[in-house]
C-alpha positions as CSV (number, residue, x, y, z in Angstrom):
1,X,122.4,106.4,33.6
2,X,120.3,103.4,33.3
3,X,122.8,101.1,35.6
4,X,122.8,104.2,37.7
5,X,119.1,103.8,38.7
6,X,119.1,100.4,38.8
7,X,121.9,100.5,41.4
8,X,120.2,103.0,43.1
9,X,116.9,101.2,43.3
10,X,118.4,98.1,44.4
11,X,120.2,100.0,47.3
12,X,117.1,101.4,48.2
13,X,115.3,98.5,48.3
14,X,118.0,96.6,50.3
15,X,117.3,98.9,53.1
16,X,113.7,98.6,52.8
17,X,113.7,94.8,53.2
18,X,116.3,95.6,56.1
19,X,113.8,97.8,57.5
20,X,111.2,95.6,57.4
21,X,113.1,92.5,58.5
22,X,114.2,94.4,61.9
23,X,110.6,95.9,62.2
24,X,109.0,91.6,62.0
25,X,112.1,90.5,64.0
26,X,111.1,93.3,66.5
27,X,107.5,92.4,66.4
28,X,107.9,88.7,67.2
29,X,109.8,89.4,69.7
30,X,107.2,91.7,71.5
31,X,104.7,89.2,70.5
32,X,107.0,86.4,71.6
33,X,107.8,88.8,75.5
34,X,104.1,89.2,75.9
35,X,103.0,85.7,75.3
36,X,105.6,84.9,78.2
37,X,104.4,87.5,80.5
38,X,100.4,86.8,79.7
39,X,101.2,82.8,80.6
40,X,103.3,84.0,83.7
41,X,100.5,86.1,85.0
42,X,98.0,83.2,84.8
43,X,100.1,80.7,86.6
44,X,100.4,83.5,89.4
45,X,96.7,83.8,89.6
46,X,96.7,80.2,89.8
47,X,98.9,80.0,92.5
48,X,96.6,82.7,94.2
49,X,93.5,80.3,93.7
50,X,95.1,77.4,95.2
51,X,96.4,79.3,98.3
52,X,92.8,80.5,98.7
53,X,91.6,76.6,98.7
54,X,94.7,75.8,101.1
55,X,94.1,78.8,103.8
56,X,89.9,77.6,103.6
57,X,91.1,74.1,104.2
58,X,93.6,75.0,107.0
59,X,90.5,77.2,108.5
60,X,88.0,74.3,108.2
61,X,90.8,72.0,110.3
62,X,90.6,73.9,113.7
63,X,88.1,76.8,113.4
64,X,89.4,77.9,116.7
65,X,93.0,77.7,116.8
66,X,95.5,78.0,113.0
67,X,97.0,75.3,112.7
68,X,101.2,76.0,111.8
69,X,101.8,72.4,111.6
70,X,103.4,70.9,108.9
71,X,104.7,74.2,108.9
72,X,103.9,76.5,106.4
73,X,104.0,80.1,107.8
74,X,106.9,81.6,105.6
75,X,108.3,78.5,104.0
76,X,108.8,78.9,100.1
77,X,107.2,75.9,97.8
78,X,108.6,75.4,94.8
79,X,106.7,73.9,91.3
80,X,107.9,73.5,88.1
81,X,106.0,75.1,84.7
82,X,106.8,73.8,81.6
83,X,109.0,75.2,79.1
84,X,111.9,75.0,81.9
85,X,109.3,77.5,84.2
86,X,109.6,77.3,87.6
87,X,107.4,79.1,90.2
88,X,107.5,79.4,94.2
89,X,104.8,80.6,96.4
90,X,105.0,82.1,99.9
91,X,102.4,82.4,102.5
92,X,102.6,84.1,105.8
93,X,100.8,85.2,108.7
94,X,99.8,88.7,107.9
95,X,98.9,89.3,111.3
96,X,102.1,89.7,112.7
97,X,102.4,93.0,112.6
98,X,101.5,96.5,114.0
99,X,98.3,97.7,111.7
100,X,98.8,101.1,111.3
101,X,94.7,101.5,110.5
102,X,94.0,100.2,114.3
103,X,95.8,103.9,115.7
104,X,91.9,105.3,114.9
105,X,88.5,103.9,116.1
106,X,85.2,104.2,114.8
107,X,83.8,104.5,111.5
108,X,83.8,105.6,107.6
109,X,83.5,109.4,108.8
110,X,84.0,109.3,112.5
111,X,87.4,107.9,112.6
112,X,89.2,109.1,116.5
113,X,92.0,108.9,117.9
114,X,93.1,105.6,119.9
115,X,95.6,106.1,122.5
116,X,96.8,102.6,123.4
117,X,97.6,101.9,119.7
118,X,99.8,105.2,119.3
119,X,101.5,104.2,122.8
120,X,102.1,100.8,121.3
121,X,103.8,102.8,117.8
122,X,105.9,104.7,120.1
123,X,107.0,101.4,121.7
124,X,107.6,99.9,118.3
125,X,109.6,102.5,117.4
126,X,112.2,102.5,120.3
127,X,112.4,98.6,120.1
128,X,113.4,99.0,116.7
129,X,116.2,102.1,118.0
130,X,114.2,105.1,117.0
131,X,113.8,108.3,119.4
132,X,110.8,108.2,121.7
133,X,109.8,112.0,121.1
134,X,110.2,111.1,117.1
135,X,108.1,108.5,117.7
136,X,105.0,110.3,119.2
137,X,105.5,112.9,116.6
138,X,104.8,109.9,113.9
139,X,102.2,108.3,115.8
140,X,99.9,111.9,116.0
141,X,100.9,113.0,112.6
142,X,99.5,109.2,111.4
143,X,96.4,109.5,113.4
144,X,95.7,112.8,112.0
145,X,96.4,111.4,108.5
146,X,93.4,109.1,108.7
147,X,90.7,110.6,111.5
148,X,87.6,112.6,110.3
149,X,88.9,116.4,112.0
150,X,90.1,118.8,111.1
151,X,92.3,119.4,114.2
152,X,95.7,118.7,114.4
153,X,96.9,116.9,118.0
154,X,99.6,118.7,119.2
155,X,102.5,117.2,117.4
156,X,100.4,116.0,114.5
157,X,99.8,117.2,111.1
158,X,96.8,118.0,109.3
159,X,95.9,119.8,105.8
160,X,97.4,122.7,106.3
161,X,100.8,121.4,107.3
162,X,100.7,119.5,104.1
163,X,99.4,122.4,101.6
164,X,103.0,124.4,102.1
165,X,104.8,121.9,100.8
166,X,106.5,122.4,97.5
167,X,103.8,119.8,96.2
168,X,100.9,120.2,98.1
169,X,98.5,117.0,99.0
170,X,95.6,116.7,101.8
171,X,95.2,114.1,104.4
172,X,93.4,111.2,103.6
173,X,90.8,110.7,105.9
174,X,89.9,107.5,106.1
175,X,92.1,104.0,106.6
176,X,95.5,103.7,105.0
177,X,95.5,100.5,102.3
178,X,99.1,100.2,101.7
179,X,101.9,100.4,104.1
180,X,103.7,102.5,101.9
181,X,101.0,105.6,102.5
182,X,103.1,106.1,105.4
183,X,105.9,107.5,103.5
184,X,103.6,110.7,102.9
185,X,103.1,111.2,106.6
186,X,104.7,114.6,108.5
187,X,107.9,113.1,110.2
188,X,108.7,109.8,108.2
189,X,111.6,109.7,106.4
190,X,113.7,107.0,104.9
191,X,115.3,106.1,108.3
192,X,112.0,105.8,110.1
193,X,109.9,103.9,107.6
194,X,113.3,101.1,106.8
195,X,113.3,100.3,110.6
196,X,109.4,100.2,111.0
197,X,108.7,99.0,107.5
198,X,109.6,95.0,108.5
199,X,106.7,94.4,111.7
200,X,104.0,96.9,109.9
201,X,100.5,96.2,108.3
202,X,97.8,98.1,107.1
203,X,94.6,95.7,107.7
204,X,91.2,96.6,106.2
205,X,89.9,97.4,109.7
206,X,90.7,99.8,112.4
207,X,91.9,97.5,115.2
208,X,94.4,96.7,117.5
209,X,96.9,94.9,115.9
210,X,95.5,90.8,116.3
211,X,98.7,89.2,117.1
212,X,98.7,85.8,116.4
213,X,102.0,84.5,118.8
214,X,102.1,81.0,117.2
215,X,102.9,83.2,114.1
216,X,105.8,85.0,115.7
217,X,109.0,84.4,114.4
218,X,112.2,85.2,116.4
219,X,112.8,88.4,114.3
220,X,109.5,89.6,115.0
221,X,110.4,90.6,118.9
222,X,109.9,94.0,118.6
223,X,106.3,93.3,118.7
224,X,106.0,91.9,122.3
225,X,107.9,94.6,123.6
226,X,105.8,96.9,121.7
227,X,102.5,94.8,123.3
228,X,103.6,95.7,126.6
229,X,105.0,99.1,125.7
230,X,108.8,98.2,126.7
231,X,108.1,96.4,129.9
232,X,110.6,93.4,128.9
233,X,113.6,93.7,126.7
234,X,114.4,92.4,122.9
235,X,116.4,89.4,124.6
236,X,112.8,88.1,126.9
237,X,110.9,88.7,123.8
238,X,112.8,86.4,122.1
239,X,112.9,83.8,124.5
240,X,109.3,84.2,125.0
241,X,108.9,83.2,120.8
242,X,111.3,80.3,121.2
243,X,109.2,79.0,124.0
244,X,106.7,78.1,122.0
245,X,105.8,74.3,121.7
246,X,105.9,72.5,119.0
247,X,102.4,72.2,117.9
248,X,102.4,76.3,119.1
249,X,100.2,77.4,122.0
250,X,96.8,76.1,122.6
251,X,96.0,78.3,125.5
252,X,97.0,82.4,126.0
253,X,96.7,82.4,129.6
254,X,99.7,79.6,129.3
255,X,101.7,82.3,126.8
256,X,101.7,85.4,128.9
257,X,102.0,83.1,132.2
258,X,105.7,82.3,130.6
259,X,108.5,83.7,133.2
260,X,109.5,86.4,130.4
261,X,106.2,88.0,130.2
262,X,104.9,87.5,133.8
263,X,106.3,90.8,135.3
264,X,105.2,92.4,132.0
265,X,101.8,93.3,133.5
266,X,100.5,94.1,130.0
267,X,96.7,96.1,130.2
268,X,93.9,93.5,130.0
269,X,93.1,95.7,126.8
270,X,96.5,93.8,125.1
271,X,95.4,90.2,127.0
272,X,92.0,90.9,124.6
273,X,94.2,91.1,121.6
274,X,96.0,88.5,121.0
275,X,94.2,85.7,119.4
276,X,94.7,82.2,118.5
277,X,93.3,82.5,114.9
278,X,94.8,83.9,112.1
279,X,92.7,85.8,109.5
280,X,94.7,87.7,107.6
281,X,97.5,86.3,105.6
282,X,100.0,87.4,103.0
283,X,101.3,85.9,99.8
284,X,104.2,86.6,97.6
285,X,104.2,84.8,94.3
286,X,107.4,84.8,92.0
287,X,107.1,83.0,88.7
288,X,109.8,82.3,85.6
289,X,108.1,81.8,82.6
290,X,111.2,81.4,79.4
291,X,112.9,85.0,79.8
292,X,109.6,86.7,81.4
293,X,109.3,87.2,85.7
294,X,106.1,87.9,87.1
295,X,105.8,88.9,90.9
296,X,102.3,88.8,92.3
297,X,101.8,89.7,96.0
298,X,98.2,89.6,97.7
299,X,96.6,89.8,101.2
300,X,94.3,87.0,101.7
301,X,91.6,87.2,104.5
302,X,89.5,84.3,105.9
303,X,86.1,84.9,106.6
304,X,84.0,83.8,109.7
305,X,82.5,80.9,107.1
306,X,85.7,79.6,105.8
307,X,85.8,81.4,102.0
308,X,88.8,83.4,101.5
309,X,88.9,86.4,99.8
310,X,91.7,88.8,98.4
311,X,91.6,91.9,100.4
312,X,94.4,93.5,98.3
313,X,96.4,92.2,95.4
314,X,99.3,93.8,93.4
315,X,101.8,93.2,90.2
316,X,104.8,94.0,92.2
317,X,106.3,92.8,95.9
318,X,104.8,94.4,98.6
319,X,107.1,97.7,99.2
């Protein structure tokens, strides 16, 4: 009996020191996971701080005009951490885009409607192959999303449209901060918002998209022809980008005097806004820290003095 209980203790206290050795190995390991993490989240916010000293630098250069030479609008750079790290940054114009906030006008509690940016979503949209009448549906149902009324434009959606879901929500009523938002909207599903999703924004103010062309890219043709709501095709907006000179355009009159855009006759309301400057700029941080990845994405906005601030900033890529 006696060997009995000594056998039996010792078993039992074999799987308590098991127990406890998987419970340390388990904690060191969390410990060892966070550690990572923690240091990859601070080189991330440092790579944040020294894009805001490089976009206050390039905005001191030429107050007037952005400067994209040496270029730097979507070109990845690349630094090594220690510990075998490595990190890469990404800044780009974050004006070239549609903002989806400019489709009202006004102010916190009188947001209205504004035609000529809903006509330019509709033109958006069929650039990018999507139904006209689908279109103006998802251009009223947006600007009733975010005005101050309570009445729904005739192919729009307000409250009411939304409470007889099977989960009920409200409008929002004011300006949209994420892009993604616009999956709740009446009338975008998963095909309208993977076509739109690549040339949309949502700036922190409720204007007209501020196109920037020296920050178009060839990919980024659906936004002329959305500028001049379809008056040239894909193929002129594209040559119109690659026409750009090398040090990019010092003077707009020259850019819409260009034989593609000539015959566009675009509103003097779309001469107004385009711009030379760039204010608004996105950044996608990706950093490798032993077995830990952190992703930091931020919109960056330069102010009329030349400090930048972070308008938005999140853990995750922008969706």
């Amino acid at each position: 009996m006696a060997l009995l209980t000594v056998l039996l203790m010792v078993a039992v206290m074999a799987a308590v020191a098991a127990a406890v050795l998987d419970d340390v190995r388990f904690s060191l390991r969390r410990a060892t996971n966070a550690d990572q993490m923690s240091q990859a989240q601070w080189y991330a916010i440092g790579a944040e701080a020294l894009a805001r000293k490089r976009l206050a630098r390039l905005a001191r250069q030429n107050p007037a005009r952005t400067p994209f030479q040496p270029e730097w609008n979507g070109r990845p750079l690349a630094f090594p951490t220690d510990e075998g790290g490595a990190m890469s940054a990404v800044i780009r114009d974050g004006q070239a885009c549609f903002n989806l906030n400019g489709v009202v006008q006004g102010g916190p509690g009188t947001w209205v409607a504004r035609p000529r940016a809903a006509a330019q979503l509709v033109a958006l949209g069929r650039a990018v192959g999507l139904d006209e009448g689908r279109m103006r549906a998802v251009a009223e149902a947006l600007t009733d999303w975010i005005d101050s009324d309570s009445t729904a434009l005739p192919r729009g959606a307000e409250d009411a449209a939304y409470a007889a879901l099977p989960r009920p929500y409200r409008t929002s009523g004011t300006l949209l901060t994420e892009v993604s938002e616009l999956r709740a909207v009446k009338g975008v599903d998963a095909e309208v918002y993977a076509r739109l999703r690549p040339h949309l924004c949502a700036l922190p103010e409720a204007v007209l998209s501020p196109i920037n062309p020296n920050g178009l890219r060839p990919e980024d043709a659906p936004l002329l022809v959305m500028l001049v709501e379809g008056r040239i095709t894909p193929a002129q907006a594209r040559a119109a980008i690659a026409a750009r000179p090398t040090d990019g355009w010092t003077d707009l009159n020259a850019f819409w005097d260009q034989p593609a855009l000539v015959t566009a006759q675009a509103p003097s309301e779309v001469y107004d806004q385009l711009t030379l400057v760039t204010r608004f700029f996105d950044l996608q941080v990706e950093v490798r820290h032993g077995d830990a990845v952190a992703v930091r994405s931020a919109t960056l906005q330069v102010m009329p003095d030349a400090t930048v601030r972070t308008v938005v900033h999140r853990w995750t890529p922008e969706e």
